[in-house]
VEXZASE-238391 format. One record per atom (N, C-alpha, C, O): residue in one letter; atom name; x, y, z. Coordinates in steps of 0.1 Angstrom, whole numbers, plus 5000, padded with zeros to 4 digits. Example, Ala and Ser with C-alpha at 12.3 -4.5 7.8 and 13.67 -1.06 7.14 Angstrom:
<rs>
aa|at|px|py|pz
a|N|5132|4943|5078 .
a|CA|5123|4955|5078 .
a|C|5132|4967|5078 .
a|O|5142|4967|5085 .
s|N|5128|4978|5071 .
s|CA|5137|4989|5071 .
s|C|5129|5000|5079 .
s|O|5134|5011|5080 .
</rs>
This chain:
<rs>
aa|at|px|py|pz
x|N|4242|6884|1964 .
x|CA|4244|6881|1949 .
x|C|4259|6879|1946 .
x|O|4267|6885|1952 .
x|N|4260|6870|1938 .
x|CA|4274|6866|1934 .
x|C|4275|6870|1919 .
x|O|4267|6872|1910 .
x|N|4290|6870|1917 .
x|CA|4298|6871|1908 .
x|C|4303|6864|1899 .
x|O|4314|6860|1904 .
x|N|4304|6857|1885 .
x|CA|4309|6851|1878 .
x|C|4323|6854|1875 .
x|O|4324|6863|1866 .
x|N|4338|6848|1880 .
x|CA|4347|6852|1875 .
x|C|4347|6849|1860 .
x|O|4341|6839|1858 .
x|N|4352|6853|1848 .
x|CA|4348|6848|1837 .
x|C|4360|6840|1833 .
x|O|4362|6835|1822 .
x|N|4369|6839|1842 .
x|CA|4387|6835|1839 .
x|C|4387|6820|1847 .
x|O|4397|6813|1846 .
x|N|4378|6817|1853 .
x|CA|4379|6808|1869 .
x|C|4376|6792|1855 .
x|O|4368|6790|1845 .
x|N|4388|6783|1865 .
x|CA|4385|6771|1859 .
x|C|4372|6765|1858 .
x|O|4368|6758|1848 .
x|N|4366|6769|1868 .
x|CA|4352|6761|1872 .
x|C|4343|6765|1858 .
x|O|4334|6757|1855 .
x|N|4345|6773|1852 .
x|CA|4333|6776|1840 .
x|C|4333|6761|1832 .
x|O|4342|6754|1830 .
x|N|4321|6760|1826 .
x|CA|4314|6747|1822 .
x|C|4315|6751|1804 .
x|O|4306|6758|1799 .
x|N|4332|6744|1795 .
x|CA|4328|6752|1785 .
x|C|4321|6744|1774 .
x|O|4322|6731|1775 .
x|N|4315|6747|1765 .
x|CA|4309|6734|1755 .
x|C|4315|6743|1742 .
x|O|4316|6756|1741 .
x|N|4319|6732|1732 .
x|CA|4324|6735|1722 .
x|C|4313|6741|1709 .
x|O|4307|6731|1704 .
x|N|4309|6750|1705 .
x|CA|4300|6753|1698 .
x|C|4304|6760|1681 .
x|O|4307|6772|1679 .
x|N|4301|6749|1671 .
x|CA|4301|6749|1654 .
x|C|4292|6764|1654 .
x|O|4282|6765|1661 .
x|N|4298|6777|1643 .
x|CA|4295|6788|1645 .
x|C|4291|6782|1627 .
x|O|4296|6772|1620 .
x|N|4283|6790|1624 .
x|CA|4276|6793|1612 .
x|C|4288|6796|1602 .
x|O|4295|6805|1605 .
x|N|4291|6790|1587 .
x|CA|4294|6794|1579 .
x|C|4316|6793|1584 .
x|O|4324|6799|1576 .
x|N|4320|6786|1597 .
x|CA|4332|6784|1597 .
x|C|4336|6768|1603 .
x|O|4331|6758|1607 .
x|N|4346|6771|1600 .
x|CA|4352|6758|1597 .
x|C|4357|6748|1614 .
x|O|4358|6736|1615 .
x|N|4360|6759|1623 .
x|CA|4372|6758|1633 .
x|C|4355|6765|1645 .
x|O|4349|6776|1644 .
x|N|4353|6752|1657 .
x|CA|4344|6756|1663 .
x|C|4346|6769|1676 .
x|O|4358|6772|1678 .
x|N|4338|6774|1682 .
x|CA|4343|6781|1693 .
x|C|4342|6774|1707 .
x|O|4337|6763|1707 .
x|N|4348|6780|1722 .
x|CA|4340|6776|1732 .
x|C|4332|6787|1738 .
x|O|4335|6799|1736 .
x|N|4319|6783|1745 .
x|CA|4315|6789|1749 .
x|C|4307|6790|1762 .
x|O|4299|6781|1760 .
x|N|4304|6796|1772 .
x|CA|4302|6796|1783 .
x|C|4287|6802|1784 .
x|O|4286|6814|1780 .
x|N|4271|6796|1788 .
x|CA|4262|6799|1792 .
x|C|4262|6813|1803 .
x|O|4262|6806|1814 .
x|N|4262|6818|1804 .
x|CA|4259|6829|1816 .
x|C|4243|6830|1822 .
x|O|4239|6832|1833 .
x|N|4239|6827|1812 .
x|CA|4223|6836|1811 .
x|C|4211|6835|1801 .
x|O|4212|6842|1790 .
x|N|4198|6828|1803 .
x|CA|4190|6826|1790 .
x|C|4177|6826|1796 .
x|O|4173|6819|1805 .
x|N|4171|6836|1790 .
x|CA|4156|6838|1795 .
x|C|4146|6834|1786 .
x|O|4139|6844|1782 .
x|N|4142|6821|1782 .
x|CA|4135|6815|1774 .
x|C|4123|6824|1770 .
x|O|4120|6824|1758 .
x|N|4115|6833|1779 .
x|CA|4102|6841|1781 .
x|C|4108|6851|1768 .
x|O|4104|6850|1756 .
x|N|4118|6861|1774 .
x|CA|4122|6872|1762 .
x|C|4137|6867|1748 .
x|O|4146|6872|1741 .
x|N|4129|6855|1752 .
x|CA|4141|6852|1737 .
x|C|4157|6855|1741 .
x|O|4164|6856|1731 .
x|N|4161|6857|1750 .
x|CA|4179|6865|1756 .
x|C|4186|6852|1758 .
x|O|4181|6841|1761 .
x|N|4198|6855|1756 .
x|CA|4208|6849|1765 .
x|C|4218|6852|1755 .
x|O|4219|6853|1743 .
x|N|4228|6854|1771 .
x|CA|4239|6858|1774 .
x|C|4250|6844|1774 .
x|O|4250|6834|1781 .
x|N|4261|6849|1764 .
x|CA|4272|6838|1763 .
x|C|4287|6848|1765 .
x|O|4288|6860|1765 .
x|N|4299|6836|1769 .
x|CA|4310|6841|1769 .
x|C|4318|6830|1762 .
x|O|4317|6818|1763 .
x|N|4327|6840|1750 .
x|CA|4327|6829|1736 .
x|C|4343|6833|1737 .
x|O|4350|6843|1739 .
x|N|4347|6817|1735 .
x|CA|4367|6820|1733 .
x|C|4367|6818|1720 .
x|O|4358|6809|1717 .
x|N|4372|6822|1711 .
x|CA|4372|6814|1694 .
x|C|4390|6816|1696 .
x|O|4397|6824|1701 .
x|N|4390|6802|1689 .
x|CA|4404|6794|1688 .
x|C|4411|6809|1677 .
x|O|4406|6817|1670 .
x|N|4425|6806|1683 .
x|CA|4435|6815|1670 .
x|C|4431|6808|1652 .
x|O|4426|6798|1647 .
x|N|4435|6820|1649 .
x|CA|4432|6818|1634 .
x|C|4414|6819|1629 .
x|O|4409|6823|1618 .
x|N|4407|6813|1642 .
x|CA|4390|6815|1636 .
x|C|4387|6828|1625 .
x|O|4393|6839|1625 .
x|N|4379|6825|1617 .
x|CA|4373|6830|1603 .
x|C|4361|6827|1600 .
x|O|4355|6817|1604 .
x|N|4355|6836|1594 .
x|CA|4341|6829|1585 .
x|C|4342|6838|1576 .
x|O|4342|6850|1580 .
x|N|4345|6834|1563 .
x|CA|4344|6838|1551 .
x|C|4330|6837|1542 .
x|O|4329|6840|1531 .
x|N|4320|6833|1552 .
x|CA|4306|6833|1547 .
x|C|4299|6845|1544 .
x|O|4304|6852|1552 .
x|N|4292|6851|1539 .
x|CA|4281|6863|1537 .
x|C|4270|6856|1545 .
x|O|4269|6844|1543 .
x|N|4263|6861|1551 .
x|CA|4245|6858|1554 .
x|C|4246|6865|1566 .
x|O|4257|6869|1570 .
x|N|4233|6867|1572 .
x|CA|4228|6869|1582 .
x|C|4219|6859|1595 .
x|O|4223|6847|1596 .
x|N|4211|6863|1602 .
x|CA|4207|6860|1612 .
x|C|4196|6865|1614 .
x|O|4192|6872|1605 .
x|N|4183|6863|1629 .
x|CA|4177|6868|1626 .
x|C|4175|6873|1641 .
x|O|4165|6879|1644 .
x|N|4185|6872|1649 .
x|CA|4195|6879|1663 .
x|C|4198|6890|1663 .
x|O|4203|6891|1651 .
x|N|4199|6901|1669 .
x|CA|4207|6908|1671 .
x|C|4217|6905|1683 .
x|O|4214|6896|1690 .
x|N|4226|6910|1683 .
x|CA|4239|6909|1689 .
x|C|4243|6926|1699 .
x|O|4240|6937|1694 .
x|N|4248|6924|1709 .
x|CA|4258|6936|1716 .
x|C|4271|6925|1722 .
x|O|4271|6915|1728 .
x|N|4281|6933|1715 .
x|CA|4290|6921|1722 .
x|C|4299|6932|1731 .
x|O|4297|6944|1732 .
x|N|4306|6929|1735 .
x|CA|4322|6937|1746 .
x|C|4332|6926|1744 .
x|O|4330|6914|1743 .
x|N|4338|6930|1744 .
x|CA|4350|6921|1740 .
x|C|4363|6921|1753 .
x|O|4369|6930|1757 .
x|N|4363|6908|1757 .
x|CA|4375|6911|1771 .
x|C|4389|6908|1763 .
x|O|4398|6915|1768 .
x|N|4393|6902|1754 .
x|CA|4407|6904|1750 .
x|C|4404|6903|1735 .
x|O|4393|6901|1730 .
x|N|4416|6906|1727 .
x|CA|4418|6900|1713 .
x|C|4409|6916|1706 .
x|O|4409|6927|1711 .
x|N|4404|6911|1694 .
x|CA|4396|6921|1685 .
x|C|4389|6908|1676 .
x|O|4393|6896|1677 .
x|N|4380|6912|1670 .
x|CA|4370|6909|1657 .
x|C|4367|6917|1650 .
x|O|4365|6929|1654 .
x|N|4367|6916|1638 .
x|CA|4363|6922|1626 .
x|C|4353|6915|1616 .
x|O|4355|6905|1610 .
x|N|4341|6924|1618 .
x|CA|4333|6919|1605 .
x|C|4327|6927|1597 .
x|O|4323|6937|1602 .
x|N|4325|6926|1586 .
x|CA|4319|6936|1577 .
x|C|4327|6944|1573 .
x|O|4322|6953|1567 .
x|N|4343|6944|1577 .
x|CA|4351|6957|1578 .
x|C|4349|6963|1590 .
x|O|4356|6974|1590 .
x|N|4344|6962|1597 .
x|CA|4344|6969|1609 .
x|C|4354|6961|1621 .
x|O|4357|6949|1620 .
x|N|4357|6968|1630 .
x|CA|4369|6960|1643 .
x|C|4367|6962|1656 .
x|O|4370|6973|1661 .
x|N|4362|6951|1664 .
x|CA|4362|6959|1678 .
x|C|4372|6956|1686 .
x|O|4381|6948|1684 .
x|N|4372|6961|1693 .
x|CA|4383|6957|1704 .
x|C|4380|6957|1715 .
x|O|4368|6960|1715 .
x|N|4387|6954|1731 .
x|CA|4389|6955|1741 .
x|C|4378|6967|1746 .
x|O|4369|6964|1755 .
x|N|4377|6982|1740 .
x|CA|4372|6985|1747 .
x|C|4360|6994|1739 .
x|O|4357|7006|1741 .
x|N|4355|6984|1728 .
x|CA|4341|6989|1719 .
x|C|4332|6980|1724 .
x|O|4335|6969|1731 .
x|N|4318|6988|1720 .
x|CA|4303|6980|1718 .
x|C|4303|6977|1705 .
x|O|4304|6986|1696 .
x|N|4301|6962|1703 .
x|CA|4297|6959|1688 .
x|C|4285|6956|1686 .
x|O|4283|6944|1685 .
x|N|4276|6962|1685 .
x|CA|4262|6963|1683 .
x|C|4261|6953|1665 .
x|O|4271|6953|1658 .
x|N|4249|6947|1662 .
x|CA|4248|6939|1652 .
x|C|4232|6938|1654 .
x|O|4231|6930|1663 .
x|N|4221|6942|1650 .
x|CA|4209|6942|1649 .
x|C|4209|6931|1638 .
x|O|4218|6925|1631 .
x|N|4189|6930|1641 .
x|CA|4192|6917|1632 .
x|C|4190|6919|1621 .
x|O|4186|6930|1616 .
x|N|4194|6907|1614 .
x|CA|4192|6903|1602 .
x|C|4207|6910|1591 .
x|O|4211|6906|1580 .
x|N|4214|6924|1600 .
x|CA|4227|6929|1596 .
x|C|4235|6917|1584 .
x|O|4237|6905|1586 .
x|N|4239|6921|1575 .
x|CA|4250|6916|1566 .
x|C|4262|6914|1571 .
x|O|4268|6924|1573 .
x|N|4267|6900|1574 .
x|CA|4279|6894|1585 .
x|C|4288|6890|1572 .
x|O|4283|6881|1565 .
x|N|4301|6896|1567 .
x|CA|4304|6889|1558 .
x|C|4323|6896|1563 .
x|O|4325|6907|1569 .
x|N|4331|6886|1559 .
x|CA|4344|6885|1562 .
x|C|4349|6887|1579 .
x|O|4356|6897|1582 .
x|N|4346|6880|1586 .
x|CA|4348|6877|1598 .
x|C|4360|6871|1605 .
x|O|4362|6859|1601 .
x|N|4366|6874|1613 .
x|CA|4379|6871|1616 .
x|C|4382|6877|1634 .
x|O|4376|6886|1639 .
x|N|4393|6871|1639 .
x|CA|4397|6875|1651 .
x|C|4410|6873|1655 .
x|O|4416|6862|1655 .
x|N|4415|6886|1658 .
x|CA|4430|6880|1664 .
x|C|4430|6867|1673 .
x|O|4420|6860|1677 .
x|N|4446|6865|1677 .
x|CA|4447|6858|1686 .
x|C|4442|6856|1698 .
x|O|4444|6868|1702 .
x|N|4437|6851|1708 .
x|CA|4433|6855|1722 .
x|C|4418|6862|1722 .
x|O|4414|6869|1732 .
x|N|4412|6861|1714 .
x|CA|4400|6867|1714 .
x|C|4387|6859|1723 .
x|O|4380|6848|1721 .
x|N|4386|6872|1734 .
x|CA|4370|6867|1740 .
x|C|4368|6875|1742 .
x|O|4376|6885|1742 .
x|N|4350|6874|1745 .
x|CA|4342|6880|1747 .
x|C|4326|6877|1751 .
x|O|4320|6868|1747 .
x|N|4323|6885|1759 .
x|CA|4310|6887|1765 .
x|C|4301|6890|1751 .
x|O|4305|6899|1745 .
x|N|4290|6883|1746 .
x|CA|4279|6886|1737 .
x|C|4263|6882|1743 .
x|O|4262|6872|1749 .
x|N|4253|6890|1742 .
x|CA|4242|6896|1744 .
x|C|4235|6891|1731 .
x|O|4237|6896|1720 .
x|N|4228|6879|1733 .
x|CA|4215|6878|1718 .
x|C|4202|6883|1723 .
x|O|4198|6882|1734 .
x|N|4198|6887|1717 .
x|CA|4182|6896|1717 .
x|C|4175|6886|1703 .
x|O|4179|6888|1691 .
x|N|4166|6878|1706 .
x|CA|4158|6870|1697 .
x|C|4164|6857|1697 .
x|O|4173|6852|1704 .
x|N|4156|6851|1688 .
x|CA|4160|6834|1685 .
x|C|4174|6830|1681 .
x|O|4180|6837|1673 .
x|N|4178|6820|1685 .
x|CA|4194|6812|1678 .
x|C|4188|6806|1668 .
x|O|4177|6802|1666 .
x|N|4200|6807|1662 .
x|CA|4205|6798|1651 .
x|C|4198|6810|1637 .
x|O|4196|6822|1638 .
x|N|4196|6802|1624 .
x|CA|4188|6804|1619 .
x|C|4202|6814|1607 .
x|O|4197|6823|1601 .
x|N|4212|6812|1605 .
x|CA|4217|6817|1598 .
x|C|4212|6813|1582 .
x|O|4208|6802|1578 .
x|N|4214|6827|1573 .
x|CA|4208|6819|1558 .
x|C|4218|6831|1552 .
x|O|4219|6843|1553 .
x|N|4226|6819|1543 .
x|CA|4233|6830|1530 .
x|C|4229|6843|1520 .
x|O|4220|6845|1512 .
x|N|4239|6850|1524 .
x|CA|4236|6861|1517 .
x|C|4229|6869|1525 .
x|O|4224|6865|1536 .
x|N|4230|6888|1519 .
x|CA|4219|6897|1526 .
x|C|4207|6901|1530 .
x|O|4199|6904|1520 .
x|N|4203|6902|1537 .
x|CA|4188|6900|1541 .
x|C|4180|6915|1529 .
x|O|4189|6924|1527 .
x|N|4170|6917|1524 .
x|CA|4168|6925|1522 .
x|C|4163|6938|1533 .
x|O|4162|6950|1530 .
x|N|4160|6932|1543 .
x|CA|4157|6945|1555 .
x|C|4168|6942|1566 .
x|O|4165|6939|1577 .
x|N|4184|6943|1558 .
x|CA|4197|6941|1567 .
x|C|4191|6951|1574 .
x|O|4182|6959|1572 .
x|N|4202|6948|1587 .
x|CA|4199|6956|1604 .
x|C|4215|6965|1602 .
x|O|4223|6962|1593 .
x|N|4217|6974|1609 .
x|CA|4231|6977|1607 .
x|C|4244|6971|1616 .
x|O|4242|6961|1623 .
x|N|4252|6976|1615 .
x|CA|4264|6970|1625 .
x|C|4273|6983|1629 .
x|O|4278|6991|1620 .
x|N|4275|6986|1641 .
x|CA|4278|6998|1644 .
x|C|4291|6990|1654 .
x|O|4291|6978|1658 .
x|N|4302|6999|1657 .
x|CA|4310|6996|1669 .
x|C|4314|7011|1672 .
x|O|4317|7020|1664 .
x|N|4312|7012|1687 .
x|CA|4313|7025|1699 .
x|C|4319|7026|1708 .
x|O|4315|7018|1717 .
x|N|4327|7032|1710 .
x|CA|4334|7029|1722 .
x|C|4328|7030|1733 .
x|O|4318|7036|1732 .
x|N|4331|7027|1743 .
x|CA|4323|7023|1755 .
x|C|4329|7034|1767 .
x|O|4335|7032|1777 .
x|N|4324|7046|1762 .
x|CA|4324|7057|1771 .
x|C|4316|7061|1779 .
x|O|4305|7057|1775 .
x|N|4313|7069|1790 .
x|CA|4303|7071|1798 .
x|C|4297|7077|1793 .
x|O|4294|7086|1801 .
x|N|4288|7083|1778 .
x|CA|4278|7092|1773 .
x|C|4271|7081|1766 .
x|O|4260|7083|1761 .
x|N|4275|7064|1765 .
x|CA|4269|7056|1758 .
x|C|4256|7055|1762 .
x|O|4254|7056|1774 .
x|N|4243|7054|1750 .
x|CA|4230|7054|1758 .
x|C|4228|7044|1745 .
x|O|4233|7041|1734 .
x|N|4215|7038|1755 .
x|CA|4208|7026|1743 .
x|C|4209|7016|1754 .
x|O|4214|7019|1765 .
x|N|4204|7003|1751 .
x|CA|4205|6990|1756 .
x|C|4218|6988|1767 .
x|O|4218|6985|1779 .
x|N|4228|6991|1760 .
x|CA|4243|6991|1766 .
x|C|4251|7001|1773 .
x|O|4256|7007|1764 .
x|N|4254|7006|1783 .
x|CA|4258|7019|1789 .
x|C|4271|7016|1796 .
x|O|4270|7007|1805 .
x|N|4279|7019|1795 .
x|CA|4294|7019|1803 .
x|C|4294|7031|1813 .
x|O|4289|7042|1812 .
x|N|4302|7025|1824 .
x|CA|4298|7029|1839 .
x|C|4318|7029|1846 .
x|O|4327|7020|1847 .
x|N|4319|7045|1851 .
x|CA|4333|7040|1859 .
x|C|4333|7027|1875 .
x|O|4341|7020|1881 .
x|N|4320|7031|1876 .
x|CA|4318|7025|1890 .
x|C|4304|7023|1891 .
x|O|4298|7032|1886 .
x|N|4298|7012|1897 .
x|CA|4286|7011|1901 .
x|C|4279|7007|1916 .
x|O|4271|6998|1918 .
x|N|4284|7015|1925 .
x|CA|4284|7008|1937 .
x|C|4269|7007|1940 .
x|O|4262|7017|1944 .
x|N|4266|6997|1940 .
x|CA|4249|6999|1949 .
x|C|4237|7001|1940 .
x|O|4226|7002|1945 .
x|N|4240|7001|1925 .
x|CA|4231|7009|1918 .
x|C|4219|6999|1918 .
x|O|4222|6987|1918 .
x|N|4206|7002|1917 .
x|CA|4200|6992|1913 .
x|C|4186|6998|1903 .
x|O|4179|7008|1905 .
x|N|4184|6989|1891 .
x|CA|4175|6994|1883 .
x|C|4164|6987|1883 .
x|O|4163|6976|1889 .
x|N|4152|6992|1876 .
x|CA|4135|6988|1877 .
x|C|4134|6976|1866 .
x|O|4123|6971|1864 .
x|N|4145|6972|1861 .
x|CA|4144|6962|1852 .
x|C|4156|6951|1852 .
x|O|4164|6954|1861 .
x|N|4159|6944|1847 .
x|CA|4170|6933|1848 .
x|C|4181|6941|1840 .
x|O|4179|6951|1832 .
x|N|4192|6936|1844 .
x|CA|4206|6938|1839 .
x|C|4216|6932|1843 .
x|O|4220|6930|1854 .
x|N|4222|6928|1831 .
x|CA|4237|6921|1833 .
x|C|4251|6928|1831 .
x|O|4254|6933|1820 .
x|N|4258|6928|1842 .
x|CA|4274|6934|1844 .
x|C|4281|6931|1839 .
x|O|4278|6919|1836 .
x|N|4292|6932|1834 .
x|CA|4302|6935|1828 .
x|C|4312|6941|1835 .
x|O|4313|6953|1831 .
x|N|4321|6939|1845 .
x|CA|4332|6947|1852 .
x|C|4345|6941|1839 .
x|O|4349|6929|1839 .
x|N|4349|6952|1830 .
x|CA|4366|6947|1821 .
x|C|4377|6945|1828 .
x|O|4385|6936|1824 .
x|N|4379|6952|1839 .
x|CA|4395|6952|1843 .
x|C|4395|6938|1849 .
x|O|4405|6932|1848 .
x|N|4381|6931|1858 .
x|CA|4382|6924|1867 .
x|C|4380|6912|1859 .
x|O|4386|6901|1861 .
x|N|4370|6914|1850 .
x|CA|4365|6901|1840 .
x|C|4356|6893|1849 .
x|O|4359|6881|1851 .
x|N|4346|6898|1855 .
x|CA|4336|6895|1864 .
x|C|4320|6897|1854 .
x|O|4319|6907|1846 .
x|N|4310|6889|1856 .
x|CA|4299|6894|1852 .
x|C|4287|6888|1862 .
x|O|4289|6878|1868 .
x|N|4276|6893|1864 .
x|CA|4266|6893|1871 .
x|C|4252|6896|1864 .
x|O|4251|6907|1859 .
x|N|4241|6887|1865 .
x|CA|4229|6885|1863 .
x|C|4221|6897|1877 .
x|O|4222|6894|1889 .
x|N|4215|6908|1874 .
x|CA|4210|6917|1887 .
x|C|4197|6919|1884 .
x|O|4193|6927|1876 .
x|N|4187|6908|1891 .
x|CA|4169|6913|1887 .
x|C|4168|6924|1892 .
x|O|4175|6928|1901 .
x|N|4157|6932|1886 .
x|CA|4154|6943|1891 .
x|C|4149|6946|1903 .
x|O|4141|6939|1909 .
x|N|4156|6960|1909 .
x|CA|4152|6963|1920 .
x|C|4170|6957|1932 .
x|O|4175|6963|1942 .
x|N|4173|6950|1928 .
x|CA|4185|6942|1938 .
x|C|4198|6952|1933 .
x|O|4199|6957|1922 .
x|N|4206|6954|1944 .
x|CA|4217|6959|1940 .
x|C|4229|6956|1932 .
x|O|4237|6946|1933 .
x|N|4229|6964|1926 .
x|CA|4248|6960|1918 .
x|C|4252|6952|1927 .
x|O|4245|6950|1937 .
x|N|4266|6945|1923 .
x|CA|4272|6945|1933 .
x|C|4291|6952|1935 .
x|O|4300|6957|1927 .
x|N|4290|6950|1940 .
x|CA|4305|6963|1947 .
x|C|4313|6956|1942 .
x|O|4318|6947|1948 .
x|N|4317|6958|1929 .
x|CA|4332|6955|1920 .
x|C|4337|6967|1917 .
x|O|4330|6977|1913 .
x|N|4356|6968|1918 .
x|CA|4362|6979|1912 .
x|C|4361|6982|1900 .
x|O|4358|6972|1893 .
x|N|4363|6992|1894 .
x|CA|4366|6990|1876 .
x|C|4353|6993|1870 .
x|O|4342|6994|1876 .
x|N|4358|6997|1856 .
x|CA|4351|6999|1844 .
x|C|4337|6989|1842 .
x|O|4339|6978|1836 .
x|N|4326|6991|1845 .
x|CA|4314|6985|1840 .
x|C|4306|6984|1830 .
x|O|4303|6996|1828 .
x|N|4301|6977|1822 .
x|CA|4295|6977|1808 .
x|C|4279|6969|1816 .
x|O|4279|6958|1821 .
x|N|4269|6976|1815 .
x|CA|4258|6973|1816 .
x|C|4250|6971|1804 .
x|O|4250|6980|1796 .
x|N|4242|6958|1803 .
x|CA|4236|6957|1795 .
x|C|4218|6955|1801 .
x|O|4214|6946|1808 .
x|N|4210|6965|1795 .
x|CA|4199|6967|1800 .
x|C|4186|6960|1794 .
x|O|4181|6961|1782 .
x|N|4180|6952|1805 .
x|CA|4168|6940|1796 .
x|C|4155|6945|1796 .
x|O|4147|6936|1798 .
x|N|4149|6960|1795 .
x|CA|4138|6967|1798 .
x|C|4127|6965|1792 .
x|O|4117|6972|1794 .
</rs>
C-alpha cells in the first residue's frame, strides 16, 4: 500500500468556486466512495479567501488542517484541531490565514448550499486532536501495523502524507502524529 505525499508536485489540482465567495480554492481528490456518499479532499484556499455568506449545507465536514487556520462561525482551527461541522450547521463569517491547507472528510452529498440557517442546524465543534479523541476521528502518536474491521483514511501531520486503508490491511509504517478518520 502506498502513500500520498500531499506536498509532491505530481498531485492533480483543479480549481474549485466554494459557495457564497468570491476567490476560488484548489483542490486535490484523495478519495470518493459514490456507494456511502464520502469523499475526501485536500483544499489550498488562496491568501485573503473569505465567505461572508450565512447558509448551510447538507454535508457534514471533519477537517485537520496541515498549515494556516480557519475560522467559521467564530470558531478557529488550526494546525493541530478537529473541525467537526455536521450537517446542515450555520457556516457564517469564514475566513483563513495565509497558507492555509487542509485535509477535509465530507460525509453526505456535495454541493447544495442554501442561504441562511437551517432550522435543524447541525453544530460546529473544534478539538484538539489529542490521543483521548473518540468519534469518527481519533489521533494516534504512531500507528505501526494497525489494521481495522472497516475502512480508514490517514492523516500522518509532521510528514503530510495520507492513505486510503480497506479494512482488514495494514496501516502503513509512517513516523509522526496520525489523524484517523473512521468509515464504519
Amino acid at each position: 500500500m502506498t502513500t500520498t505525499d500531499l506536498n509532491s508536485p505530481d498531485l492533480t489540482w483543479l480549481t474549485h468556486g466554494i459557495a457564497g465567495s468570491d476567490l476560488p480554492a484548489r483542490m486535490v481528490m484523495l478519495h470518493a466512495d459514490p456507494e456511502r456518499q464520502t469523499r475526501s479532499v485536500v483544499v489550498e484556499f488562496p491568501d485573503g479567501w473569505r465567505r461572508d455568506a450565512v447558509g448551510h449545507q447538507p454535508a457534514g465536514e471533519d477537517m485537520v488542517l496541515l498549515s494556516g487556520a480557519l475560522t467559521i462561525s467564530g470558531a478557529t482551527a488550526t494546525e493541530r484541531d478537529l473541525l467537526s461541522v455536521e450537517p446542515r450547521a450555520t457556516r457564517s463569517a469564514t475566513s483563513v490565514a495565509d497558507g492555509t491547507r487542509a485535509v477535509v472528510w465530507f460525509s453526505g452529498p456535495g454541493g447544495g448550499w442554501t442561504d441562511g440557517p437551517a432550522a435543524d442546524a447541525g453544530a460546529l465543534t473544534v478539538t484538539p486532536l489529542s490521543a483521548d479523541l473518540t468519534g469518527p476521528v481519533t489521533a494516534h502518536d504512531r500507528l505501526d501495523g494497525t489494521s481495522y474491521d472497516h475502512d480508514v483514511e490517514v492523516v500522518w501531520l509532521d510528514s503530510q502524507r495520507w492513505a486510503h486503508v480497506p479494512a482488514g490491511a495494514p496501516v502503513p509504517s509512517v513516523d509522526g502524529r496520525a489523524v484517523v478518520r473512521h468509515w464504519d
